[in-house]
LUMSETI-786998 format. One record per residue (C-alpha): chain; x, y, z; residue number from 1; residue in one letter. Coordinates in Angstrom, 2 decimals. Last residue first. Example, Ala and Ser with C-alpha at 12.3 -4.5 7.8 and 13.67 -1.06 7.14 Angstrom:
! LUMSETI-786998
chain: A | x: 13.67 | y: -1.06 | z: 7.14 | resi: 2 | resn: S .
chain: A | x: 12.30 | y: -4.50 | z: 7.80 | resi: 1 | resn: A .
This chain:
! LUMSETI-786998
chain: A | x: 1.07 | y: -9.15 | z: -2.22 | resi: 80 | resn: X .
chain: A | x: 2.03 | y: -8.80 | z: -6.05 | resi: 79 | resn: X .
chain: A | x: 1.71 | y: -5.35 | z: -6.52 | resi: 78 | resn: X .
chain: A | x: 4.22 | y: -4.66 | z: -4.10 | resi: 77 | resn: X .
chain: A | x: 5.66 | y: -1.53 | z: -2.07 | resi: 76 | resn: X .
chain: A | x: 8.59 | y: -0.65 | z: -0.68 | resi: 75 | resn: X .
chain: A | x: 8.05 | y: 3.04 | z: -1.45 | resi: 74 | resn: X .
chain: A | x: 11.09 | y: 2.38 | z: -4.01 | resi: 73 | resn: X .
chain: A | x: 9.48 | y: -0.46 | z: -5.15 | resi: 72 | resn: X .
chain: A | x: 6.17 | y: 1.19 | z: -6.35 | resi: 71 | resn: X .
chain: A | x: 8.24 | y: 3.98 | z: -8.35 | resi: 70 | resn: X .
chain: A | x: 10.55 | y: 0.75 | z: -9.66 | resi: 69 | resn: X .
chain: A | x: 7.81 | y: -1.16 | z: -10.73 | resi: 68 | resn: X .
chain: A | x: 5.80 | y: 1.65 | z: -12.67 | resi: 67 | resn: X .
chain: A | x: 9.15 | y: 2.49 | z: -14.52 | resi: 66 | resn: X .
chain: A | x: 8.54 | y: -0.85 | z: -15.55 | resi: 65 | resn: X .
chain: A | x: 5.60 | y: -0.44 | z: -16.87 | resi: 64 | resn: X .
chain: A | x: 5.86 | y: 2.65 | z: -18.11 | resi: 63 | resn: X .
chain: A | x: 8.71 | y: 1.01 | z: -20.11 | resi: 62 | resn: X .
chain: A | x: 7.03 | y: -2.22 | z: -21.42 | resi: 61 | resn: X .
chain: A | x: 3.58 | y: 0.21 | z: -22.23 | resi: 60 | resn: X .
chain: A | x: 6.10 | y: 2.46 | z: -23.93 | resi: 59 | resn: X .
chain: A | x: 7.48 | y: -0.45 | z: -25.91 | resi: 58 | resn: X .
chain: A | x: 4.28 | y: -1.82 | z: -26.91 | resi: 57 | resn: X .
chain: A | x: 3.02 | y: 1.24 | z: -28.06 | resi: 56 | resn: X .
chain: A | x: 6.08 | y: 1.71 | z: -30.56 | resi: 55 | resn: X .
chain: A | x: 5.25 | y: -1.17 | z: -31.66 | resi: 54 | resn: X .
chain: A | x: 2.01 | y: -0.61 | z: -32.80 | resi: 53 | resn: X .
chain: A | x: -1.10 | y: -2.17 | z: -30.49 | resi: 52 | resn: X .
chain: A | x: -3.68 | y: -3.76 | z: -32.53 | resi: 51 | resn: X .
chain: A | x: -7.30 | y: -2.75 | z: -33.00 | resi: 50 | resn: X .
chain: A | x: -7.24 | y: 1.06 | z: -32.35 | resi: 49 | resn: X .
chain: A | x: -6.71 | y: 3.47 | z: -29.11 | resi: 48 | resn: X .
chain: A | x: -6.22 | y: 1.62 | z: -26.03 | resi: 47 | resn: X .
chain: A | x: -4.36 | y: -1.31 | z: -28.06 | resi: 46 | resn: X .
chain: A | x: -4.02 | y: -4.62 | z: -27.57 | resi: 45 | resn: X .
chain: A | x: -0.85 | y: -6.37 | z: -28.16 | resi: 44 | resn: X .
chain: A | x: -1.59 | y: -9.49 | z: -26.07 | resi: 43 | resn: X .
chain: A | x: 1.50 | y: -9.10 | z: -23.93 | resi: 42 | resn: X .
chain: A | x: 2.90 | y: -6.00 | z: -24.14 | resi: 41 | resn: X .
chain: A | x: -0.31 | y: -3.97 | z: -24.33 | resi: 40 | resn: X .
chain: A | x: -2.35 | y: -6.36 | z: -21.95 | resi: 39 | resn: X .
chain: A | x: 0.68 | y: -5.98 | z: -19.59 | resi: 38 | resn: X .
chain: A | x: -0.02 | y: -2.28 | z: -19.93 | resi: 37 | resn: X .
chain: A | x: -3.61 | y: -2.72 | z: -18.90 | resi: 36 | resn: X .
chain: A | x: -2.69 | y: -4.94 | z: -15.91 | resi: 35 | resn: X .
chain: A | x: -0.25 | y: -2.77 | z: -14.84 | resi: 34 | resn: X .
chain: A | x: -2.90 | y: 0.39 | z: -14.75 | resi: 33 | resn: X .
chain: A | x: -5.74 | y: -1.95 | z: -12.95 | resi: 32 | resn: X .
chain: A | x: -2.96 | y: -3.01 | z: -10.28 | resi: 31 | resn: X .
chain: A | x: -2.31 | y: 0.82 | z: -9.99 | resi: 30 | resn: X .
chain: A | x: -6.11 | y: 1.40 | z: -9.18 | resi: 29 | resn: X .
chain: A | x: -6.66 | y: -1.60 | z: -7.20 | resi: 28 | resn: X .
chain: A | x: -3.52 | y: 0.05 | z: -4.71 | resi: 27 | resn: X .
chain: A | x: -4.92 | y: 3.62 | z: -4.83 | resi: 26 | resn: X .
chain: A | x: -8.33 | y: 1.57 | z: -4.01 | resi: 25 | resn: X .
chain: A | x: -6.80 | y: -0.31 | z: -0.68 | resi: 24 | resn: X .
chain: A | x: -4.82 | y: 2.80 | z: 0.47 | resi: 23 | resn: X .
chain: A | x: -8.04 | y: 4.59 | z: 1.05 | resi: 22 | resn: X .
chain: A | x: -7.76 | y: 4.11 | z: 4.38 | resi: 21 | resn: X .
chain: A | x: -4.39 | y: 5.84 | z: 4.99 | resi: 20 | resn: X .
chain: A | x: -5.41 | y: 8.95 | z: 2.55 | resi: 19 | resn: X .
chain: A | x: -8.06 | y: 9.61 | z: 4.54 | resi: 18 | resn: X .
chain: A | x: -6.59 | y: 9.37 | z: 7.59 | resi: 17 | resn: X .
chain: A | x: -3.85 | y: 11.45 | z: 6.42 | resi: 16 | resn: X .
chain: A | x: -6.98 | y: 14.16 | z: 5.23 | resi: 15 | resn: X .
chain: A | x: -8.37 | y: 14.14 | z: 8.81 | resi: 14 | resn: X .
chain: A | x: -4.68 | y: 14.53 | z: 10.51 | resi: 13 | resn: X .
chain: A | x: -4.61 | y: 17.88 | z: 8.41 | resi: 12 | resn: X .
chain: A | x: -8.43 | y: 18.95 | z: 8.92 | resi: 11 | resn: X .
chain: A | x: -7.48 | y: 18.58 | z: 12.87 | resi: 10 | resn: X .
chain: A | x: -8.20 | y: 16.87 | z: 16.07 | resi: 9 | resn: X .
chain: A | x: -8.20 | y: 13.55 | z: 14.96 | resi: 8 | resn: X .
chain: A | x: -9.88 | y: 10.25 | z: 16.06 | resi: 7 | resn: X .
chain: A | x: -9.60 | y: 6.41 | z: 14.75 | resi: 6 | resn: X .
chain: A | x: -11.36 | y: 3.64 | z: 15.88 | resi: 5 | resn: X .
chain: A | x: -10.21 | y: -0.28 | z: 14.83 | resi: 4 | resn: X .
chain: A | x: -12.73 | y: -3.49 | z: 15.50 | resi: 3 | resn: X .
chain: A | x: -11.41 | y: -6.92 | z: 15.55 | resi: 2 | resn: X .
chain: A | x: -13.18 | y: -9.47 | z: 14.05 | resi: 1 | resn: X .
């Protein structure tokens, strides 16, 4: 396995790094936040009672999407 070292001079280029190898968890955290929508729109459950009303539903199916298209702008996938 290959082994990767990063240095930095400055509190700037430390908080990039940060940011770059945390890109793993922001990544689990958006898949967690599509998976509860599609939960929503596809099971109808709720975040706040027993069944999901439809107008729930169809802000979980647009946040959702508008997820999609944020992601895809940056040319990113949940998917991969």
């Amino acid at each position: 396995m290959g082994k990767i070292f990063l240095t930095f001079d400055t509190v700037e280029e430390a908080d990039e790094i940060r940011n770059a190898l945390d890109g793993y968890k922001w990544k689990l955290a958006f898949w967690d936040l599509d998976q509860k929508l599609r939960s929503i729109t596809k099971y109808g459950e709720s975040l706040i009672k027993d069944e999901a009303s439809d107008i729930e539903i169809d802000v979980a199916i647009a946040m959702r999407d508008e997820l999609r298209n944020i992601l895809n702008s940056y040319n990113l996938n949940l998917e991969d």
